[in-house]
N, C-alpha and C positions, 0 to 999 in steps of 0.2 A: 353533810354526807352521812347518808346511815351507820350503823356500825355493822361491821362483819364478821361471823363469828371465823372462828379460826377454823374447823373443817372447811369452810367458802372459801377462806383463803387459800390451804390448801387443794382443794377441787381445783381452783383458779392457777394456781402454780402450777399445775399437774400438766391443763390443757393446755398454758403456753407454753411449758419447756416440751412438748408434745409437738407444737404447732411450730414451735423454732425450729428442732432438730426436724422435721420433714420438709420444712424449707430450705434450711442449709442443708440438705440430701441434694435437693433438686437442683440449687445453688455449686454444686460440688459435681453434679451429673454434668449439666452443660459446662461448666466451668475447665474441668480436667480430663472427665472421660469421654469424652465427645471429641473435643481436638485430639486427643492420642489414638482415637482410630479417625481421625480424619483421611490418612491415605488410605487406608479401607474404605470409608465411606466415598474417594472422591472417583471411586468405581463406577458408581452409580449417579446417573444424573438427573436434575430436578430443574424444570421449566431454562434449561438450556445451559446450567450452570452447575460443576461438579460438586455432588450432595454433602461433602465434608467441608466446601468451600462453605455456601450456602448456609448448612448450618452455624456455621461459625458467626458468620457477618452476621448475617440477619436472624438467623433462629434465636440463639444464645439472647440478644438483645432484648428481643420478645419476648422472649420466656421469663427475661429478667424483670423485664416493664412489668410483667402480670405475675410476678411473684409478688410485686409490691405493693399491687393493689390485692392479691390476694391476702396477703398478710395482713393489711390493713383493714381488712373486710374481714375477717376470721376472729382476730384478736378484738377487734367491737364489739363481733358477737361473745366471745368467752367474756369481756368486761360485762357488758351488760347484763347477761347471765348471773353474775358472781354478784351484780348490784355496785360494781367499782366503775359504771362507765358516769361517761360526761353526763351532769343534770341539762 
């Protein structure tokens, strides 16, 4: 593995603790504040099912799924960037 000078490293630290905390934002959105207005949201209804319900079951879940492949797909790209991904 090449070596990296220490600004790359830093760049590299920057964009993942950048890419963590908007994850765990979005992680903490569906997570907490989404159920705490859910009897608000269960006002409103979506394909025949109260929209706080909804989002809970199935939204939340999706979002979660595709946080994981987003993160995983983001942080490849800042590795290989930085020259620290998989040869």
């Amino acid at each position: 593995m090449p070596e990296i000078s220490q600004d790359a490293k830093l760049r590299h630290w920057s964009r993942t603790r950048s890419l963590t905390i908007g994850i765990l934002v979005v992680w903490f959105i569906f997570s907490f504040v989404i159920p705490w207005f859910a009897r608000e949201l269960n006002a409103i209804t979506f394909i025949g099912f109260p929209l706080g319900y909804y989002m809970i079951v199935q939204g939340s879940l999706i979002v979660f799924v595709l946080l994981i492949f987003f993160q995983n797909w983001r942080q490849d790209a800042i590795d290989d960037e930085a020259g620290a991904g998989e040869l």
